[in-house]
C-alpha positions in Angstrom: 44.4 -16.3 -142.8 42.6 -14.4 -139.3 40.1 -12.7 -142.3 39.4 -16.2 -143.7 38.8 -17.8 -140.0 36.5 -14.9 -139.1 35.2 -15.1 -142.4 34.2 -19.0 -141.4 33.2 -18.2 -137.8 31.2 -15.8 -138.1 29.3 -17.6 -141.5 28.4 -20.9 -139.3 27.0 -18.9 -136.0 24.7 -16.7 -138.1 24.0 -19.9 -139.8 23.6 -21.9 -136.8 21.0 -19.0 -135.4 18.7 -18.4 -138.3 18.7 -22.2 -138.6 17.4 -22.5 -135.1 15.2 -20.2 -134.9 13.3 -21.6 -138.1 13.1 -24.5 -136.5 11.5 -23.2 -133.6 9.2 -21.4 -135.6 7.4 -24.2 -137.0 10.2 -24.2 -139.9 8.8 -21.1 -141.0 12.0 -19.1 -143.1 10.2 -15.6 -142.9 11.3 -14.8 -139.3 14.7 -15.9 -139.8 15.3 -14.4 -143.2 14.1 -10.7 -141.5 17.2 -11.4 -139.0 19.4 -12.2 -140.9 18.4 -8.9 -143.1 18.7 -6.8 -140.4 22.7 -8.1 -139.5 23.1 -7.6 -143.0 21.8 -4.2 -142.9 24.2 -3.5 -139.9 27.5 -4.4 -141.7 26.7 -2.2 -144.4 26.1 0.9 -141.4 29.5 -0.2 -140.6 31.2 -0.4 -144.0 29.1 3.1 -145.1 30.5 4.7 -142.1 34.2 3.1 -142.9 33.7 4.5 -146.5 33.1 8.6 -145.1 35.5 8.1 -142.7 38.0 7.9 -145.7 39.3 4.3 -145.1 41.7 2.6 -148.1 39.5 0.7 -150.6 41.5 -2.3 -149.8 40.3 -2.2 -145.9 36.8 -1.2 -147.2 36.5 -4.7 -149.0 37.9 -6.6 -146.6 35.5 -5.2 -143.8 32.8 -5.7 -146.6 33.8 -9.7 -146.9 34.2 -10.1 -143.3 31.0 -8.6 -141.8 28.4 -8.2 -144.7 29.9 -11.2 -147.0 29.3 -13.8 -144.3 26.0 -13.0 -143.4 25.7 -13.4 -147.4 27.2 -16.4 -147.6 25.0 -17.6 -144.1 21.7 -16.6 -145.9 23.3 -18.9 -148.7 23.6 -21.6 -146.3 20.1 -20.8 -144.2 18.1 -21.1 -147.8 19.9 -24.3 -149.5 19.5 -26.6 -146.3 15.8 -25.4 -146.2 15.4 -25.5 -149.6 14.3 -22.1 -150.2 16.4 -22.2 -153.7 15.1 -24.3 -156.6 18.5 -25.8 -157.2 18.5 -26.9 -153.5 19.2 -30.7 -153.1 17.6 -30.6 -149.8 14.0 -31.5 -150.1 11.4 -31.2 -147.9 8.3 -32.5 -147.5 5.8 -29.9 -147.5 1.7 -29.5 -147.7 0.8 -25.9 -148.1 4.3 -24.4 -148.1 4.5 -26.4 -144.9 5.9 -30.0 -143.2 3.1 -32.0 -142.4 6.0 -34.0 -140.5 5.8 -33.3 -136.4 8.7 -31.7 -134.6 8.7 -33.5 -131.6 9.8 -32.2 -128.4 12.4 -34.5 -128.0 14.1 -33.1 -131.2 13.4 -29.8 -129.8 15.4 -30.4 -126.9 18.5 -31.6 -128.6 18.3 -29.0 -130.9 18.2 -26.7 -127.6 21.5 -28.4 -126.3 23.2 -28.6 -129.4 22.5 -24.6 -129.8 23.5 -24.0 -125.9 26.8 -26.5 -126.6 27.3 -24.4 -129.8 27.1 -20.7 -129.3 29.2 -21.3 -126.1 32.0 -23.0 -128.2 31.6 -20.3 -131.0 31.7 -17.2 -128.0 35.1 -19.2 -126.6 36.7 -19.0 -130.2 35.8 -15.9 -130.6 37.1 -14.5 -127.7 40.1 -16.7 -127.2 41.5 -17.5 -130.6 40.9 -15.0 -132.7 43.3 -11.9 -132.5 40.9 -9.6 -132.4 37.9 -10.2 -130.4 34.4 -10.6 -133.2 31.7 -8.7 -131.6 29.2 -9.8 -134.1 29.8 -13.7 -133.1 29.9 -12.6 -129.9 26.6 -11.1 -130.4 25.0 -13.8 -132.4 26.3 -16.6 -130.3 25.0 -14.7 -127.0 21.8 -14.2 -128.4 21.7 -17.9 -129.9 22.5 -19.1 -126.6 19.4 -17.1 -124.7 17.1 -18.2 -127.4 18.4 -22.4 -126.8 18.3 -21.4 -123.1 14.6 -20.2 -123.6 13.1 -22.7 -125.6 14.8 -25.7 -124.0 12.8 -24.2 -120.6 9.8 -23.6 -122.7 9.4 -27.2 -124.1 10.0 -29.3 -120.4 6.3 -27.6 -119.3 5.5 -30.0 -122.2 3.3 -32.7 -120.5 1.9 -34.8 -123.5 2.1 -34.7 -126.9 -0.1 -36.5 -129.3 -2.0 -36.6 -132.6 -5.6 -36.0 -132.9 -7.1 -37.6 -135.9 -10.3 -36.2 -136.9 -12.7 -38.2 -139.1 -15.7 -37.8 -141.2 -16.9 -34.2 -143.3 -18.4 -33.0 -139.7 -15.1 -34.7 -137.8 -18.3 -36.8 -135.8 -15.1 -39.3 -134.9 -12.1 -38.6 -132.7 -9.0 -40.4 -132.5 -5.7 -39.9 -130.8 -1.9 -41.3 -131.2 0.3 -40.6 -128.4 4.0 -39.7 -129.7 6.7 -41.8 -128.1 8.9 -39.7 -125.9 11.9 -40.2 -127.8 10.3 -39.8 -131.2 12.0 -37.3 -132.8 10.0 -36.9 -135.9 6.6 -38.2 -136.8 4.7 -38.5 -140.2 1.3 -39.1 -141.2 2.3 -43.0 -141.9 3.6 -43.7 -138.1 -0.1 -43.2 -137.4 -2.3 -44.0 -140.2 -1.2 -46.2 -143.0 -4.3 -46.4 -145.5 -3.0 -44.0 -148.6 -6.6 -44.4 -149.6 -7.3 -41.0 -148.3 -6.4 -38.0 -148.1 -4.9 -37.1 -144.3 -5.1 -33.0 -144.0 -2.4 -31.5 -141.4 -4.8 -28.8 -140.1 -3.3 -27.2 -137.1 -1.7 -27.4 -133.6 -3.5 -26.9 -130.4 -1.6 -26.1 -127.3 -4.3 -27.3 -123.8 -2.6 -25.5 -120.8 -3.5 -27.4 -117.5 -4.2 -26.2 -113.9 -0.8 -26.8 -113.1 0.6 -24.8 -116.1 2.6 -27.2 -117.9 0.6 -28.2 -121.3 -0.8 -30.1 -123.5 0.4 -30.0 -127.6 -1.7 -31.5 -129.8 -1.2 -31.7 -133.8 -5.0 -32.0 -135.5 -5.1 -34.3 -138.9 -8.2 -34.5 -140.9 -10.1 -37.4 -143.0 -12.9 -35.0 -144.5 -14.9 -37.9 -145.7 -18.3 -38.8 -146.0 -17.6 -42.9 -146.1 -17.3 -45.3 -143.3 -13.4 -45.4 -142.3 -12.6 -48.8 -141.4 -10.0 -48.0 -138.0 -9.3 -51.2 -136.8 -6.0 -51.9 -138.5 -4.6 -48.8 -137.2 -2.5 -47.5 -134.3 -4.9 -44.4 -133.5 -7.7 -45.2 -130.7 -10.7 -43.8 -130.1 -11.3 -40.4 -128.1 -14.3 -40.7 -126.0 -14.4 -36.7 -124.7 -11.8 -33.8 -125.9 -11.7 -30.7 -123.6 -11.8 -28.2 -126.9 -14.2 -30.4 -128.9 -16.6 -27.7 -129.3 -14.4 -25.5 -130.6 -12.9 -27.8 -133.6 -14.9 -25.8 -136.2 -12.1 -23.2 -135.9 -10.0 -25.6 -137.5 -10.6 -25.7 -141.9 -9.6 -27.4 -144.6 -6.9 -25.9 -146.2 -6.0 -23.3 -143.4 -3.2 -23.8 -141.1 -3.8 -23.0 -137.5 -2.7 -22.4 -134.2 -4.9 -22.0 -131.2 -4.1 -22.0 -127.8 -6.9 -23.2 -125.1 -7.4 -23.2 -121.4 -8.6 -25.9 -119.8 -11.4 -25.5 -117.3 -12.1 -27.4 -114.1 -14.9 -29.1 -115.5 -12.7 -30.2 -118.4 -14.2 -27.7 -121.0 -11.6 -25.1 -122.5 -11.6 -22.0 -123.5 -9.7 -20.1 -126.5 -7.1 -17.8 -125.5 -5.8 -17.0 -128.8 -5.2 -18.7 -132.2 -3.6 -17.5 -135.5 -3.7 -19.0 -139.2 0.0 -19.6 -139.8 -1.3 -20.7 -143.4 
């Protein structure tokens, strides 16, 4: 019964971490997947070095199936509710290999305080009610809580967030949709509803301000050479954008990330980008 609740404990706070920090990460499994390799390759350390210290088979396998087994069975978990498995019933909606859906911060921050509420629950188990005190939850649920801790900082220098919607093959027009504050997810039809073309998710540009909170902006594109009629829509026109003359960093079909400055004369400059896709 104690191997089967460790078993479970330990399972759900690995889970619970790479889960987290894939949705963090832009729901991006890579990052997570490596982490959750490298626990696995420390339980098999552990039960290699049980093995040449002569333990009974019988220990052997039940130190296999309660260290290395439930990272297994997490990394089972992790990939069906992100459907990295073809049989997964949990589908996605995914341009690229990525969401064109918008985590918003709001849903950032209760993921934070769920994580925070979480890994301090799973640490008190662990510690408490288990005979033997679980080092690796202990672990995991320390370092889940420092990461929820991190991020939930991280997000409140958030000032604004919004959509910019760029228009026409040479994105000549500019338009913007501000993303209610308790919006926890947004998708292309929350701010534009004509499926008569085709609305590219073409990156994410973070605008840090003189007073170092930011800016974070999620660029769509209409690469079209017709007129777009905008009047029935939500989006409203941009008159000036601080990084406008650097929007030919974002392509079609390329998936970016770049993070400005912005100057006192409301220019910006490029600190650093990256193509996530």
């Amino acid at each position: 019964m104690d191997l089967f609740v460790d078993f479970v404990f330990s399972s759900i706070s690995t889970f619970i971490l790479a889960y987290f920090i894939y949705m963090v990460f832009g729901r991006r499994r890579k990052i997570s997947i490596f982490i959750l390799s490298f626990m696995f390759l420390f339980d098999i350390i552990s039960v290699v070095n049980a093995l040449m210290q002569g333990f009974a088979w019988n220990i052997i396998i039940l130190l296999f199936l309660s260290s290395a087994g439930s990272t297994i069975f997490a990394f089972f978990l992790f990939m069906t509710f992100t459907g990295g498995f073809k049989f997964s019933r949990v589908r996605r909606k995914k341009l690229k290999n990525l969401s064109t859906d918008i985590q918003t911060k709001r849903l950032t921050e209760i993921s934070s305080v769920a994580v925070i509420i979480i890994s301090v629950i799973m640490a008190l188990l662990a510690y408490f009610v288990l005979e033997e005190s679980n080092y690796l939850i202990l672990a995991v649920s320390a370092l889940s809580l420092g990461l929820g801790i991190y991020i939930l900082i991280t997000v409140k220098k958030i000032k604004i967030e919004k959509v910019i919607l760029l228009v026409g093959r040479n994105k000549e027009k500019i338009y913007e949709y501000d993303i209610p504050k308790n919006a926890l997810k947004v998708e292309i039809k929350d701010f534009y509803k004509n499926d008569l073309y085709i609305v590219d998710a073409i990156g994410e540009a973070t605008l840090y301000l003189e007073d170092k909170k930011y800016e974070k902006h999620f660029l769509y594109w209409i690469a079209t050479g017709e007129q777009v009629n905008m009047k029935d829509e939500v989006v409203t026109e941009m008159r000036s954008l601080a990084y406008k003359d650097h929007l030919e960093h974002f392509e079609k079909y390329h998936y970016k990330k770049v993070v400005f400055q912005e100057n006192r004369n409301g220019s910006a400059d490029i600190v650093k980008e990256k193509i996530v896709k």
